[in-house]
Each structure stands twice: as structure tokens, then as C-alpha cells.
Residue frames as qw, qx, qy, qz and C-alpha x, y, z in Angstrom:
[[0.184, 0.009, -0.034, -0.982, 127.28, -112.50, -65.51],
 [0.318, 0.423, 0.783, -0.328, 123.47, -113.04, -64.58],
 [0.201, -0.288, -0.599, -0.719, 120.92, -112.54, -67.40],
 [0.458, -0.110, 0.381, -0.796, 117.45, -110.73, -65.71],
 [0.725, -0.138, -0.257, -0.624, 115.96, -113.40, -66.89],
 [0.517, 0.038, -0.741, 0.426, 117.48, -115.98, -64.46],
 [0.090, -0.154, 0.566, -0.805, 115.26, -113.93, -61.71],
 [0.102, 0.402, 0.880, -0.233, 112.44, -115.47, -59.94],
 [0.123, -0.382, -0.334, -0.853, 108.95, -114.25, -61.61],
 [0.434, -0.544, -0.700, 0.159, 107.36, -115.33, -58.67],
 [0.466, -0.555, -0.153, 0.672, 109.04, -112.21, -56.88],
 [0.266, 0.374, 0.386, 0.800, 108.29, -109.89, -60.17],
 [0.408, -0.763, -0.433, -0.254, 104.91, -108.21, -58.16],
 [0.197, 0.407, -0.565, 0.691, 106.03, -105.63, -55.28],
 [0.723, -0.336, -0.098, -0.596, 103.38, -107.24, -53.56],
 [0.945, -0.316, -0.077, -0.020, 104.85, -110.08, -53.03],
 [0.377, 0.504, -0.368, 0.685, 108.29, -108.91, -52.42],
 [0.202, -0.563, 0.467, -0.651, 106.94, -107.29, -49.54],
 [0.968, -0.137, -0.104, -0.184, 104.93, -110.72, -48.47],
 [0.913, 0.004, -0.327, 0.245, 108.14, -112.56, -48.68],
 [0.358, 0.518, -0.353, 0.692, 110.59, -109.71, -47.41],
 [0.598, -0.486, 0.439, -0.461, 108.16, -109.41, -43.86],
 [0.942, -0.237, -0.049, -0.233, 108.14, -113.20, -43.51],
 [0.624, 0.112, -0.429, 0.644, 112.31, -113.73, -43.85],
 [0.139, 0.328, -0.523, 0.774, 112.36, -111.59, -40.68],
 [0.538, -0.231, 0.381, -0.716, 109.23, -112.19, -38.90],
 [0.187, -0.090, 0.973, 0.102, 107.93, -116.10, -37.94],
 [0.147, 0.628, 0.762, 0.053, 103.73, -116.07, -38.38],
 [0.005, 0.176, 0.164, -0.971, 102.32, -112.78, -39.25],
 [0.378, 0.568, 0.706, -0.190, 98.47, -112.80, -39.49],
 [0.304, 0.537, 0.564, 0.549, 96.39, -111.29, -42.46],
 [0.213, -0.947, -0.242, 0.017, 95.26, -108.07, -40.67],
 [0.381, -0.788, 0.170, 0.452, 99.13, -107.11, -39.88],
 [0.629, 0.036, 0.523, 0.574, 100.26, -107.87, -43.34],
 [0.368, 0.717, 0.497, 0.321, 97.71, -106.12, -45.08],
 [0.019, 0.960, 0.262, -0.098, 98.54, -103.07, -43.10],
 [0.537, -0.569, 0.380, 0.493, 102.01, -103.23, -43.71],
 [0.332, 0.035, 0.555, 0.762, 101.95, -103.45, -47.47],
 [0.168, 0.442, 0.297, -0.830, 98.81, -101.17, -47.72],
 [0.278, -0.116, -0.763, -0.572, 97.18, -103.31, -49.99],
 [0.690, -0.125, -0.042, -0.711, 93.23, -104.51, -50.24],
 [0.603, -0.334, 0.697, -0.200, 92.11, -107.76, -48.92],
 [0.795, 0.541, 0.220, -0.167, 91.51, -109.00, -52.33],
 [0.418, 0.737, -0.506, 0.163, 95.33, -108.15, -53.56],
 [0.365, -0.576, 0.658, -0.320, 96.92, -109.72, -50.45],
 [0.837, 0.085, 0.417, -0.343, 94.43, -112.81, -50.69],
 [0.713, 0.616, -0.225, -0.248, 95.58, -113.23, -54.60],
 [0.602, 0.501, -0.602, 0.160, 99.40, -113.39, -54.34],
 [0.490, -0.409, 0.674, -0.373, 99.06, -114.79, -51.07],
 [0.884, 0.201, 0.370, -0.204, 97.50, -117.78, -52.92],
 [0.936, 0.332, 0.034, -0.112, 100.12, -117.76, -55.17],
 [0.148, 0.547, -0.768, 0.297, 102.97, -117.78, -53.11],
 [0.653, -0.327, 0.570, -0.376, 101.35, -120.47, -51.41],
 [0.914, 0.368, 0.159, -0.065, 100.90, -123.07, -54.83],
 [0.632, 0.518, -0.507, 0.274, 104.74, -122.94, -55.25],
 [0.745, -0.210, -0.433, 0.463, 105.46, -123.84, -51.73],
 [0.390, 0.502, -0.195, 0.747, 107.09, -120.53, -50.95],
 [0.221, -0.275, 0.454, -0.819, 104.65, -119.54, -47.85],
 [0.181, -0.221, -0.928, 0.239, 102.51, -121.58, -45.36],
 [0.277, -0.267, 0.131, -0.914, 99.26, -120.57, -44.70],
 [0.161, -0.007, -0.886, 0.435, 97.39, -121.03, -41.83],
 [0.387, -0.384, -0.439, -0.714, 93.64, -120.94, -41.09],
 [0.254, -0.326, -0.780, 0.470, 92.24, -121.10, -37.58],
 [0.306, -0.731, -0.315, -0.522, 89.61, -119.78, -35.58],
 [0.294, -0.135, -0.643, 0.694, 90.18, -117.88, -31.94],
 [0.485, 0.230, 0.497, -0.682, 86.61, -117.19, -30.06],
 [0.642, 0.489, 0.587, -0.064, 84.43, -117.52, -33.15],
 [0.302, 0.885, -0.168, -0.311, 86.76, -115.27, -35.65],
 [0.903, 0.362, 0.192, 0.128, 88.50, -116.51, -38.18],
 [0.095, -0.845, 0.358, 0.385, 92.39, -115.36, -38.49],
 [0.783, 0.540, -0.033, 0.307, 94.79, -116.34, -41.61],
 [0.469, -0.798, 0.339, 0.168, 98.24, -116.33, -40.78],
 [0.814, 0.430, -0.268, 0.285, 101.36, -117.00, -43.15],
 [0.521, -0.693, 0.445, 0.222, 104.67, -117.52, -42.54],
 [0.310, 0.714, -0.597, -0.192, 107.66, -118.34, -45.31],
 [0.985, -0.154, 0.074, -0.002, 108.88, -121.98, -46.11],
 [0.483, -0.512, 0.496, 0.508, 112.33, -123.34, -46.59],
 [0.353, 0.582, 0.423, 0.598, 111.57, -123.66, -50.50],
 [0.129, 0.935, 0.308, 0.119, 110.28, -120.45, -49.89],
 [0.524, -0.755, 0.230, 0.320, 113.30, -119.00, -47.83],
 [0.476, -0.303, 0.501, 0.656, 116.22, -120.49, -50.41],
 [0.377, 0.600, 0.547, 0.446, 114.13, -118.97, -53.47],
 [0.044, 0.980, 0.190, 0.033, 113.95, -115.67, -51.97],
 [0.561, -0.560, 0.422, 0.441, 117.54, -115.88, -51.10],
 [0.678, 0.184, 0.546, 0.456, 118.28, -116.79, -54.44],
 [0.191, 0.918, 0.346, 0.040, 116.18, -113.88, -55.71],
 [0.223, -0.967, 0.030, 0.121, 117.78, -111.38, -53.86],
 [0.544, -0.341, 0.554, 0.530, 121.90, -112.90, -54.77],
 [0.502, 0.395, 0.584, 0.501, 120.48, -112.79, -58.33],
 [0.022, 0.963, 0.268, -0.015, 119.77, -108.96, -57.83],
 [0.474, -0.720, 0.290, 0.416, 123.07, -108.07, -56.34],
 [0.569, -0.279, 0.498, 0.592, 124.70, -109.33, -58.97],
 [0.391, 0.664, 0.473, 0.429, 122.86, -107.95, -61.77],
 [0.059, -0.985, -0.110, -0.118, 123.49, -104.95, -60.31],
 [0.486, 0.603, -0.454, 0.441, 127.36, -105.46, -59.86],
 [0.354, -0.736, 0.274, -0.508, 127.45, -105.70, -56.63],
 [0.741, -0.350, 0.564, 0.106, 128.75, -109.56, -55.38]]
């Protein structure tokens, strides 16, 4: 039997939930399509983007194309077998595997 605490706090925010839930299915997704997908500010995004990035969990990328600046993320393998975990540690708290 799983105990809730045994779930990732990283993944406690539904902010980053959605962060990590677009990146397991998509490979880069810049800052402009995230934000509009979780219909946060650029200041909320920016946060737990920064701190899924200090546990490993997502790559982020910085580049410039003409003279704009784009941010782009994209999920590591830490980042990949922690949400996995997450999500097996849900099921089962919820009876379900």
C-alpha cells in the first residue's frame, strides 16, 4: 500500500503537472506554446519552469532566431522516470494497479 507521502512534491503544483504532462508527449515545446496551453503568466511558467529545471527533470533551452529570443523545454530521462513514477504512485493510491 503507497503512503501519499511517497509522491513526488516536485509534481504537487498543477502547474507543473501540466509542464511535465505536455513534455512526456511532445519533444521541444517553446515558451509561447506552453504558456498558452496551461494559461498561466510568464512569471508562473518562468518560476516552476526553473524549478523543474534544478532537479534535472526538464531541459531548457535558450536561443535566438532573427534577433528574438525563444526558450524552449523539453523533459529529461530523470525527468521522464520521475514523472512515471509519479503517476504509478497515483494509480495505486487510488486502487487502481
Amino acid at each position: 500500500m503507497i503512503k501519499i507521502n511517497q509522491l513526488n512534491k516536485e509534481f504537487e503544483s498543477r502547474v507543473r503537472l501540466g509542464i511535465m504532462s505536455i513534455l512526456m508527449v511532445n519533444d521541444w515545446v517553446d515558451f509561447s506554446e506552453m504558456k498558452n496551453l496551461l494559461e498561466v503568466t510568464d512569471g508562473n511558467l518562468a518560476s516552476h519552469s526553473n524549478a523543474l529545471e534544478k532537479v534535472e527533470y526538464i531541459e531548457v533551452k535558450k536561443e535566438f532566431v532573427g534577433k528574438k529570443p525563444k526558450t524552449s523545454y523539453r523533459v529529461t530521462q530523470v525527468g521522464r522516470l520521475a514523472f512515471t513514477e509519479h503517476l504509478n504512485a497515483l494509480e495505486k493510491l487510488l486502487g487502481r494497479k
